[in-house]
ROVEX-147351 format. One record per residue (C-alpha): residue in one letter; x, y, z. Coordinates in nm, 4 decimals. Example, Ala and Ser with C-alpha at 12.3 -4.5 7.8 and 13.67 -1.06 7.14 Angstrom:
REM residues 2
   tike       east      north         up
      A     1.2300    -0.4500     0.7800
      S     1.3670    -0.1060     0.7140
//
This chain:
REM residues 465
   tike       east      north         up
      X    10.3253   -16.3810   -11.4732
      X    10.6346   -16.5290   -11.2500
      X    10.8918   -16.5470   -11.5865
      X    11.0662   -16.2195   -11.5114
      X    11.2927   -16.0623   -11.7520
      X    11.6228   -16.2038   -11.5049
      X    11.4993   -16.5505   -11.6076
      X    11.4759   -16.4096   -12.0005
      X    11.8565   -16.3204   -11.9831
      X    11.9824   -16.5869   -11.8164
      X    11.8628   -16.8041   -12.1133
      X    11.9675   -16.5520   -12.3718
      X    12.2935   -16.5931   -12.2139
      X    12.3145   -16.9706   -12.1864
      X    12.1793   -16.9992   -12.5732
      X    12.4210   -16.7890   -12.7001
      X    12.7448   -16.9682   -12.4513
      X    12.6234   -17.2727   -12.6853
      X    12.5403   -17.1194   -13.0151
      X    12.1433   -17.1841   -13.0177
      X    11.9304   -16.9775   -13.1429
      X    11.6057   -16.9154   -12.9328
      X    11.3768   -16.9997   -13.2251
      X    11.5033   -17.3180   -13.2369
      X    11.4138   -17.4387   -12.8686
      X    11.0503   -17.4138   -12.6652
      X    11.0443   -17.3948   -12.2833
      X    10.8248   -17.6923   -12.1142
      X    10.7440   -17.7993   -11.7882
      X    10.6172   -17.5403   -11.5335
      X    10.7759   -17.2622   -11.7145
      X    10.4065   -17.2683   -11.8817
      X    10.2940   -17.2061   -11.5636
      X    10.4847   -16.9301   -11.4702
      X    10.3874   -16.7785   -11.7968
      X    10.0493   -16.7618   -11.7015
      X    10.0245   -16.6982   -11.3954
      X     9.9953   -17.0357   -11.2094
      X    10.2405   -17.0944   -10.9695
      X    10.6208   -16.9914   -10.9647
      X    10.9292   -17.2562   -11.1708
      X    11.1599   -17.3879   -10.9892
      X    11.3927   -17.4400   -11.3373
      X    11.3860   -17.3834   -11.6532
      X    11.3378   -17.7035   -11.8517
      X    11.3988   -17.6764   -12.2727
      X    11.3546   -17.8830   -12.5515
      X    11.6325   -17.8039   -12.8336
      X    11.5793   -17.8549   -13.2000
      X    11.6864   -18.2128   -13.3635
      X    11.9845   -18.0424   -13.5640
      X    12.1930   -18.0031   -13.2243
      X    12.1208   -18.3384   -13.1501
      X    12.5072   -18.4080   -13.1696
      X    12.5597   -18.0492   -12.9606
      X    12.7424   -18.1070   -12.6284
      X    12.6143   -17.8120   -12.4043
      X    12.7656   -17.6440   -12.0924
      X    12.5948   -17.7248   -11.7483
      X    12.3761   -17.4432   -11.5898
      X    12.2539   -17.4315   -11.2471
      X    11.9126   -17.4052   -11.3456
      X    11.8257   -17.4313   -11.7243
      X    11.8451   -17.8206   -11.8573
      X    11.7570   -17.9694   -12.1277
      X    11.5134   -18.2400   -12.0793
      X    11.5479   -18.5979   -12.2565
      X    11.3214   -18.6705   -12.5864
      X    11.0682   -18.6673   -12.6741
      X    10.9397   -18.4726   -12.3831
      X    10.5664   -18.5227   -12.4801
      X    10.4341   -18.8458   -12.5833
      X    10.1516   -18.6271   -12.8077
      X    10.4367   -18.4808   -13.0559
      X    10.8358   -18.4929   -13.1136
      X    11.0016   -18.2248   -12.9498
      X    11.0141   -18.0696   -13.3173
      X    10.7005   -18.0412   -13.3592
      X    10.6414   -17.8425   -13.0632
      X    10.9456   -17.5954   -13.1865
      X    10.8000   -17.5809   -13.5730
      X    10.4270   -17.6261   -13.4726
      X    10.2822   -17.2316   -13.3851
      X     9.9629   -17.4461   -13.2337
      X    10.1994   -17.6462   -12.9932
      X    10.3698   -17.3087   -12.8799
      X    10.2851   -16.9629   -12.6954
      X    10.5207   -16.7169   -12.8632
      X    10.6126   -16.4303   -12.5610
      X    10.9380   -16.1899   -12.5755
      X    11.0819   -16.3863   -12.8314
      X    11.0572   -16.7424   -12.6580
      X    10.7997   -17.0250   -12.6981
      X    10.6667   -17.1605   -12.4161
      X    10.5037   -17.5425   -12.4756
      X    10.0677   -17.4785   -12.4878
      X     9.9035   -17.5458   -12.1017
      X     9.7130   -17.8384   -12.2780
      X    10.0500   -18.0584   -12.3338
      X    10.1345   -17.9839   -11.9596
      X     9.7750   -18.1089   -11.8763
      X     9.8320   -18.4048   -12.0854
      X    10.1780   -18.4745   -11.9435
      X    10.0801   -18.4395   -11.5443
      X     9.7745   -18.6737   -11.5927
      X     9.9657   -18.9546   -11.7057
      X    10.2211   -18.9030   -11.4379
      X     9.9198   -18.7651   -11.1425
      X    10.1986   -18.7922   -10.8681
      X    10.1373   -18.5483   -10.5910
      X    10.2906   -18.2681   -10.6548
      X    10.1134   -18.2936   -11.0160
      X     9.7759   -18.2750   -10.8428
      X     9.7562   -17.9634   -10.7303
      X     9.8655   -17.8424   -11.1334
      X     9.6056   -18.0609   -11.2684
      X     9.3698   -17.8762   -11.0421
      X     9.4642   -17.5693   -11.1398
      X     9.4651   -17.6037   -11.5157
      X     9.1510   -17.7345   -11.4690
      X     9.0276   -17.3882   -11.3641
      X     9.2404   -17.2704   -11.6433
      X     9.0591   -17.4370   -11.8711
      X     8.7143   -17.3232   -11.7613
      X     8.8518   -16.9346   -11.8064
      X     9.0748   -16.9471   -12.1212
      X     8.8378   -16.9059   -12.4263
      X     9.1247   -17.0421   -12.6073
      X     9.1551   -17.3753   -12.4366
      X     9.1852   -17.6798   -12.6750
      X     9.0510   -18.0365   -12.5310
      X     9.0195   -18.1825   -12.8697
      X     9.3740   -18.1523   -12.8893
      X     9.4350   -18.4303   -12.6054
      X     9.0617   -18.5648   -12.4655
      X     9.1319   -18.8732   -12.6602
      X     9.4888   -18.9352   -12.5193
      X     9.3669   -18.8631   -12.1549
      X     9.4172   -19.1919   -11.9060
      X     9.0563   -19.2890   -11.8223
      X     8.9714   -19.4855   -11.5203
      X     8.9114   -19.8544   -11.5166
      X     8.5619   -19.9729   -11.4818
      X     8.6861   -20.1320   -11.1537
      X     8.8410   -19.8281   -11.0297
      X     8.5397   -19.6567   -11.0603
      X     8.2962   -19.9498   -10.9100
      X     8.5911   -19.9495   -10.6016
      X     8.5457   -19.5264   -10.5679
      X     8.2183   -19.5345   -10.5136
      X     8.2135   -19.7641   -10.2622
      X     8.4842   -19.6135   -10.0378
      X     8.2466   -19.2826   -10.0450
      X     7.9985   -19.4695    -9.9570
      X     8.2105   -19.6597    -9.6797
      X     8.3145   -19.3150    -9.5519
      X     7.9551   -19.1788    -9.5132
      X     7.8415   -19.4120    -9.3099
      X     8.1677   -19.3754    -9.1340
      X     8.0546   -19.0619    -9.0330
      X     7.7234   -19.1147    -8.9412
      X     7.8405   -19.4091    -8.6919
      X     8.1253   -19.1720    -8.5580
      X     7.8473   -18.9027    -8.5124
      X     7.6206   -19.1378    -8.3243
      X     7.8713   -19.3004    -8.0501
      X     8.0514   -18.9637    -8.0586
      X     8.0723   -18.8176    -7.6974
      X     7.8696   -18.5047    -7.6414
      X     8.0684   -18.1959    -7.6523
      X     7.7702   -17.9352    -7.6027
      X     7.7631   -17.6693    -7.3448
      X     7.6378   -17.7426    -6.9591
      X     7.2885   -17.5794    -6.9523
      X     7.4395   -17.3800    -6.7361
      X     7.7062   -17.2589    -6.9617
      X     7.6910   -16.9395    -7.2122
      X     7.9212   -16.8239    -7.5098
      X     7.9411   -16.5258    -7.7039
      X     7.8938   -16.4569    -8.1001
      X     7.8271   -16.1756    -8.3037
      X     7.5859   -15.9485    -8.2279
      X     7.5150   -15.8888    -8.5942
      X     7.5127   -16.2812    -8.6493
      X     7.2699   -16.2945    -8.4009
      X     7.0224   -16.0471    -8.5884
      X     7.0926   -16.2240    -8.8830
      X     6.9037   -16.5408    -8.7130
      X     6.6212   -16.3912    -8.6225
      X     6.4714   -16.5462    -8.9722
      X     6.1345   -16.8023    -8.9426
      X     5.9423   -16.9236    -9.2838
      X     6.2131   -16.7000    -9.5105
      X     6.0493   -16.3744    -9.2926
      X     6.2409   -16.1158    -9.0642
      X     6.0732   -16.2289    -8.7027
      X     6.1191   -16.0001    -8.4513
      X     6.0122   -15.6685    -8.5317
      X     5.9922   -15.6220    -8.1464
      X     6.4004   -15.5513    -8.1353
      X     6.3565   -15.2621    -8.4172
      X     6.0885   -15.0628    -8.2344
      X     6.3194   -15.1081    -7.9023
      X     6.6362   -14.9576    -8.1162
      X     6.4117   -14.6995    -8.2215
      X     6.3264   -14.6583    -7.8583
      X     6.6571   -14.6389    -7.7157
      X     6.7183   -14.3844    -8.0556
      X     6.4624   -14.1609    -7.9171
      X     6.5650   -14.1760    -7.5476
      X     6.9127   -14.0642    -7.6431
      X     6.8029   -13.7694    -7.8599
      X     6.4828   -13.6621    -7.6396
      X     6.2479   -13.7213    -7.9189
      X     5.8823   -13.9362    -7.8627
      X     5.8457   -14.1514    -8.2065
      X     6.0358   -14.4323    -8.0847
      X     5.9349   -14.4737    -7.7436
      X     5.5221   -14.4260    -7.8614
      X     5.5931   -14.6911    -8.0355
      X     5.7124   -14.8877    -7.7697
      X     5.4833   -14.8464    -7.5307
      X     5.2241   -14.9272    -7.8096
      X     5.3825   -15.2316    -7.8953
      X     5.4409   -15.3430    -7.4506
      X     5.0471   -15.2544    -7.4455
      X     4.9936   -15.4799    -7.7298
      X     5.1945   -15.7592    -7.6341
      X     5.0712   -15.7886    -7.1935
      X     5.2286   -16.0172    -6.9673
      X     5.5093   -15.8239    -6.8656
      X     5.6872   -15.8849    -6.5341
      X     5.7402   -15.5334    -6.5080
      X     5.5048   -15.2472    -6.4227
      X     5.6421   -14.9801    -6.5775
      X     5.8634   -15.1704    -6.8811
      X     6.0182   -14.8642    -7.0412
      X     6.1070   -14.7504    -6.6797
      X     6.3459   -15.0345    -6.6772
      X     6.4418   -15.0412    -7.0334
      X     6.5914   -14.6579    -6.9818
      X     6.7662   -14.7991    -6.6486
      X     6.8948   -15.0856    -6.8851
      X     6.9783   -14.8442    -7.1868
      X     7.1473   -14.6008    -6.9538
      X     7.3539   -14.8871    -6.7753
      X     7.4489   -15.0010    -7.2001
      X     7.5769   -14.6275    -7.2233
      X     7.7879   -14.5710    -6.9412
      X     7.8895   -14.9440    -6.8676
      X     7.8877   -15.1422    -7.2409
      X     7.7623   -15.5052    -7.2056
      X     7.7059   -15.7021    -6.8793
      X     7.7947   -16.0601    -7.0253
      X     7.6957   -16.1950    -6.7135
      X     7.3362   -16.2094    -6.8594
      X     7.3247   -16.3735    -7.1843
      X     7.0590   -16.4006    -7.4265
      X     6.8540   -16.6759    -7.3652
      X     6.7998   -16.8376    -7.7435
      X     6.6748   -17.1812    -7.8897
      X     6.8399   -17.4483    -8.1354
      X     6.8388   -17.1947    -8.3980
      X     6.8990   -16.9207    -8.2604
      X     6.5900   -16.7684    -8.2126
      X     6.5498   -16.4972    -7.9484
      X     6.3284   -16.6532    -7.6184
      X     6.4613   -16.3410    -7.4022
      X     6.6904   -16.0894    -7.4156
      X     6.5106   -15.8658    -7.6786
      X     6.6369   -15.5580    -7.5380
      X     6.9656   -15.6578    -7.4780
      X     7.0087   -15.7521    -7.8141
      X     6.8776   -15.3960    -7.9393
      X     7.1010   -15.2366    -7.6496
      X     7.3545   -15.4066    -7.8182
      X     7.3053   -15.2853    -8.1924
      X     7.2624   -14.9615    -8.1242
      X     7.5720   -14.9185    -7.8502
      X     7.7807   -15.1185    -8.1359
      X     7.8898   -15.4035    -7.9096
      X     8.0423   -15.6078    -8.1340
      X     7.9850   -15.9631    -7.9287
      X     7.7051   -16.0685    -7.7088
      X     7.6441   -16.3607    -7.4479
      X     7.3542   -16.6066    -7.5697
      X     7.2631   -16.9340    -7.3576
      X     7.0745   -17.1902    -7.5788
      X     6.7929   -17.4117    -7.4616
      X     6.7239   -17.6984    -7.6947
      X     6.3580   -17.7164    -7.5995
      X     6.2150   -17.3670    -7.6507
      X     6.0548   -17.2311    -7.9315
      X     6.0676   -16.9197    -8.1060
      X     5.8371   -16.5905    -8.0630
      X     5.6161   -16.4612    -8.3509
      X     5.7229   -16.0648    -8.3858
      X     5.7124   -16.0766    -8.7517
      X     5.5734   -15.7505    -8.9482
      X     5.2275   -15.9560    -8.9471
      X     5.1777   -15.9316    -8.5851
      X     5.2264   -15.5577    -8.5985
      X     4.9244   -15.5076    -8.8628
      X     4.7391   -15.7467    -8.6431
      X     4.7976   -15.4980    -8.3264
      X     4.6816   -15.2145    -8.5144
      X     4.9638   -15.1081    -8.6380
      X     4.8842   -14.7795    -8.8716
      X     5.0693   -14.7985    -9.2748
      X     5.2688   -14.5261    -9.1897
      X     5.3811   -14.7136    -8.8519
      X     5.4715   -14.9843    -9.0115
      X     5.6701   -14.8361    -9.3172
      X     5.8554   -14.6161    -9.0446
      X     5.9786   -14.9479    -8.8479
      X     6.0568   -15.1840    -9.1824
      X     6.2754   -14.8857    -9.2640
      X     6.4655   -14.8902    -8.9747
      X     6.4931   -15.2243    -8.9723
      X     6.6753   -15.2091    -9.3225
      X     6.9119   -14.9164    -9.1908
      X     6.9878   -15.1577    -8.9029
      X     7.0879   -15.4416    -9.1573
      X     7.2622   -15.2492    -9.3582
      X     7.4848   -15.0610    -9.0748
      X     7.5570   -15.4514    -8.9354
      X     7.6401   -15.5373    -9.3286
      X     7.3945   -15.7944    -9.3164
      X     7.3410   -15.8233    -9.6806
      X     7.5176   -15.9404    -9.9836
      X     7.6940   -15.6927   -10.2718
      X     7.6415   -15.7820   -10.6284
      X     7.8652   -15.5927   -10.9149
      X     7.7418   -15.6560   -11.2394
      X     8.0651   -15.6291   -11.5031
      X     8.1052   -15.4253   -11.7789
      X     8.0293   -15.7026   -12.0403
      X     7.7020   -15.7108   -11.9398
      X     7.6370   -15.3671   -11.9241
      X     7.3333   -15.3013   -12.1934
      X     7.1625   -15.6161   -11.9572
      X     7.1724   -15.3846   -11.6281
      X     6.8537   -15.3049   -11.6006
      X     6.7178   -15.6611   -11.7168
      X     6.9430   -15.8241   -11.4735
      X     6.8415   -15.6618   -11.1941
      X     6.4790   -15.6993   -11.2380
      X     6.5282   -16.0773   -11.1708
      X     6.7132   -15.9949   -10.8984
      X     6.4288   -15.7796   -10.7565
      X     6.1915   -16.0895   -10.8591
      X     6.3729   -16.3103   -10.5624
      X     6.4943   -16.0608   -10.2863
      X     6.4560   -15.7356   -10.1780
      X     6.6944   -15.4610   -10.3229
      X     6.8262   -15.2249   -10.0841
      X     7.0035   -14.9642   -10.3525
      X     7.1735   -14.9780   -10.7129
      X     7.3939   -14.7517   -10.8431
      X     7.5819   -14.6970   -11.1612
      X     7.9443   -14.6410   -11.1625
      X     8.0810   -14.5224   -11.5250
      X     8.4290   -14.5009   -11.6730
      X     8.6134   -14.5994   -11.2833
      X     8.9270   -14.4723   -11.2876
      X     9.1766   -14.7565   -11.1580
      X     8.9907   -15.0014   -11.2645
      X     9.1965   -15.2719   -11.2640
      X     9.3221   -15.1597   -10.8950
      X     8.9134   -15.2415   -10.8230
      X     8.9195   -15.5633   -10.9810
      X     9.2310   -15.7104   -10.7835
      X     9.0941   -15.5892   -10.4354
      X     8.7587   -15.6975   -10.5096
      X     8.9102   -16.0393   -10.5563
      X     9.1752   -16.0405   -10.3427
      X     8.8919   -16.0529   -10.0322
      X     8.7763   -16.4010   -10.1443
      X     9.1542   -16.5094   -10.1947
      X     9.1581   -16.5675   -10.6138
      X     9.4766   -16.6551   -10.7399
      X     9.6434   -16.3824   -10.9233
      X     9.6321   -16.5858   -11.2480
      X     9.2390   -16.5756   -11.2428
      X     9.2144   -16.1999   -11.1980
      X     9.4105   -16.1402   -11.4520
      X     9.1997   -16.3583   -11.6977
      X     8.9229   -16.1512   -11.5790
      X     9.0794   -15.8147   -11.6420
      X     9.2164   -15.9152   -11.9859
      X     8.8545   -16.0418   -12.0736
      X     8.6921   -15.7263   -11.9999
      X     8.9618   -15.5377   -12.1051
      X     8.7927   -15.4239   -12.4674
      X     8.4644   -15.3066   -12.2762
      X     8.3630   -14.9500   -12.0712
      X     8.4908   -14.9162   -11.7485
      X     8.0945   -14.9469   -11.6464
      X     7.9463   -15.1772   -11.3763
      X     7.6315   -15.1891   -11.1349
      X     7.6267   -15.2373   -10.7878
      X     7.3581   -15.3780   -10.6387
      X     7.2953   -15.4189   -10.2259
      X     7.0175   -15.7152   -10.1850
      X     6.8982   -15.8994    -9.8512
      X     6.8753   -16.2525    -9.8181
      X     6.7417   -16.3678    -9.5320
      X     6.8415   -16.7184    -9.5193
      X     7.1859   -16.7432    -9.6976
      X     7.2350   -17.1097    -9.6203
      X     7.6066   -17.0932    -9.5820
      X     7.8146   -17.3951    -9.6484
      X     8.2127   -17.4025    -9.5731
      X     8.4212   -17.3874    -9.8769
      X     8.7501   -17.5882    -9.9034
      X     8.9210   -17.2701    -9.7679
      X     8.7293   -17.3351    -9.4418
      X     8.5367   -16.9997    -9.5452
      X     8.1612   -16.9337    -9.5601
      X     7.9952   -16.9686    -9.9039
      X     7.6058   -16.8544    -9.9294
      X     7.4105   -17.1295   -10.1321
      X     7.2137   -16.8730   -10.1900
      X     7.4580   -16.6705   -10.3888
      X     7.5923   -16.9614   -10.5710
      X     7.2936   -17.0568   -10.7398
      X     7.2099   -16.6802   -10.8103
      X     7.5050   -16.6680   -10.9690
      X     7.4837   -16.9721   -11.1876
      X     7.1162   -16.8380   -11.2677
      X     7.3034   -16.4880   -11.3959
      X     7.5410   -16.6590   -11.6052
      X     7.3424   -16.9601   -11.7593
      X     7.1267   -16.6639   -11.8436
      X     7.3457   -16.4318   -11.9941
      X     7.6993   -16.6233   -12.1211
      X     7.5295   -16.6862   -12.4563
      X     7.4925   -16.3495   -12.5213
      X     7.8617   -16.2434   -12.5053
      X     8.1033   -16.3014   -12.7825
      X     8.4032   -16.4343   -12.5935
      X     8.2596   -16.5178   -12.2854
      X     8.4414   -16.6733   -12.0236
      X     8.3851   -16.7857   -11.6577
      X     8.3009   -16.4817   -11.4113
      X     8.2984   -16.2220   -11.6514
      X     7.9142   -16.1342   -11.6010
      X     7.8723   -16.1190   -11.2036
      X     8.0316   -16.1007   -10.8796
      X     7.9096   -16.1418   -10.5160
      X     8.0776   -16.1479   -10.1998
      X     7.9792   -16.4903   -10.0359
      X     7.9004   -16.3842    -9.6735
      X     7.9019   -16.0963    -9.4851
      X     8.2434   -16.0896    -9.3993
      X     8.3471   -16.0065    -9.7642
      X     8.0429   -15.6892    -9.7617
      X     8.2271   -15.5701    -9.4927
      X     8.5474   -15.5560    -9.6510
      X     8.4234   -15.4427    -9.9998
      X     8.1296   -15.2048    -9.9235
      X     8.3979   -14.9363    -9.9624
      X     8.6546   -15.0405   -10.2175
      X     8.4806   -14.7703   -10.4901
      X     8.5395   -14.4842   -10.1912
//
């Protein structure tokens, strides 16, 4: 709430200058908004009772009193009288968000946009929320309005796609290389919604047991070279060692990027890449070639090379450690509302990805503090978190958290410019559709929350530390 108690006594003091007594006014505009949480009032706008109507009152600098009626819903006694009209905090009544929804469509100049937007999102999260009390006043958009919308999106796509075909060609020379993640590049390594290329987790393990004089990771590699032929080497883990040791003393040699296809696919640089991981270089050089395809290292190709079970349980579980260390998966909390669901939850979870861990965190202490911070990483508005904490306010301090992999995210940009996993968004909707009907007073978000791309595991993974 922005309405401090230095705005409360400045009216106090400008009520009592005119001899008015506070239950006979109600505070409109974007005080509302302050109230709860919105944005910040630049003023303080009132609407006085009808029985000071003949009541000359002093000027103020910023309190005014606004002319009537100030809604074209109800007389500005009505909202004074009226306790449906009103919210009733420290002593004051502030006009209901629904009028000021009312009010800023009819106007819909620009700066009321970005408020009807808001409310809008307001609406979806306060159980208390009353469209009946204005849907039939709303303005509603001519029939030729409409018919003219449509066809200015439709102007604008193909817009597009003729700007996209004469547009000049701003890709890299061939003979030109950039850097990008090394974790991002990992994360690409994805064909037919499988992990591809096993091949850089047995070299890790490789360089692993190099390091620390041990044999299971470089059997495995020279298995796995034996296996695979063709290479331009004789002795290939002769120069990997040279390569690894160069990694250690030297870090990354960008001069020889990874050479990768459209998609990112690795063509060759295998063991720079796992050089890379392990040495924790956080960037790497790749050089794409349109034309190349991708090679098959997926987990099949291992039990096709003989391959023992044991073998192959020993490298998929390095190969989660690996995703996990580059926080290359996604975080799910499950809230306290749906607490006595945990375990049902998170079976359908495990029915679409794989689960990495899930653990139970009772009775946090700060738990508030966890909420905000959680939040605060994917930029919510203050007002919105708070909504959340009051709604689970009345439960246990009690919530899951749940580490899942998913391979193909399918990130989108949000209107924030960040990264949203499509992914995640439809899990989500799946979690709530599911479960909102089974919750008393049951609002938006309430149920589930997951970060939307790596970026936010990486900052929340240790929030609960």
């Amino acid at each position: 709430m922005d309405f401090d108690d230095k705005d409360f006594k400045s009216l106090e003091k400008y009520l009592k200058l005119n001899e008015i007594s506070k239950e006979d006014i109600c505070l409109v505009g974007s005080t509302t908004l302050s109230l709860i949480g919105i944005r910040k009032h630049n003023d303080i706008d009132i609407v006085i009772h009808s029985k000071y109507a003949s009541n000359s009152l002093s000027q103020h600098s910023f309190i005014e009193r606004v002319n009537n009626p100030w809604s074209s819903l109800f007389s500005d006694d009505n909202l004074i009288e009226n306790s449906d009209l009103y919210i009733l905090y420290n002593g004051f009544k502030f006009v209901i968000p629904e009028l000021i929804y009312h009010k800023k469509k009819w106007h819909n100049r620009i700066k009321d946009q970005s408020d009807i937007i808001e409310l809008n999102e307001y609406a979806k999260m306060y159980k208390n929320w009353n469209w009946k009390l204005i849907e039939h006043e709303l303005p509603k958009p001519s029939f030729l309005k409409n018919i003219f919308r449509k066809l200015q999106n439709r102007f604008s796509l193909y817009l597009n796609y003729l700007k996209n075909y004469f547009r000049y060609d701003t890709s890299l020379h061939s003979d030109a290389f950039q850097m990008i993640p090394t974790s991002s590049l990992l994360a690409k390594q994805v064909v037919d919604h499988r992990f591809n290329r096993y091949d850089i987790i047995v070299r890790y393990m490789a360089i692993d047991s190099f390091l620390n004089y041990e044999n299971e990771g470089i059997n495995l590699y020279e298995k796995m070279q034996k296996n695979r032929g063709g290479s331009a080497h004789t002795n290939p883990l002769k120069v990997f060692k040279e390569l690894i040791t160069s990694f250690n003393n030297n870090g990354v040699d960008s001069n020889y990027p990874i050479l990768v296809n459209k998609d990112l696919h690795i063509v060759d640089g295998a063991h720079r890449l796992a050089c890379a991981l392990y040495f924790n270089e956080p960037f790497i050089a790749i050089k794409i070639n349109n034309k190349l395809d991708h090679s098959p290292y997926g987990i099949s190709w291992f039990k096709s090379n003989n391959f023992s079970t044991e073998e192959l349980d020993l490298i998929q579980q390095r190969k989660q450690q690996i995703l996990i260390s580059n926080q290359l998966y996604f975080e799910i909390v499950l809230w306290p509302p749906v607490s006595q669901y945990f375990d049902e939850i998170e079976k359908f979870i495990k029915e679409q990805y794989t689960v990495y861990s899930s653990a139970d965190y009772k009775d946090i202490p700060e738990f508030n503090t966890y909420i905000k911070a959680l939040y605060k990483i994917d930029d919510i508005k203050d007002w919105k978190v708070d909504l959340k904490i009051k709604g689970m306010s009345v439960y246990p301090k009690d919530i899951r958290v749940i580490k899942i992999e998913i391979l193909e995210p399918r990130f989108r940009k949000k209107g924030n410019g960040q990264l949203i996993s499509e992914e995640v968004e439809t899990l989500k909707k799946q979690i709530r559709e599911s479960y909102k009907e089974k919750l008393d007073n049951y609002f938006h978000d309430i149920i589930i929350h997951i970060g939307d791309n790596y970026s936010h595991t990486k900052q929340s993974q240790n929030l609960l530390k």
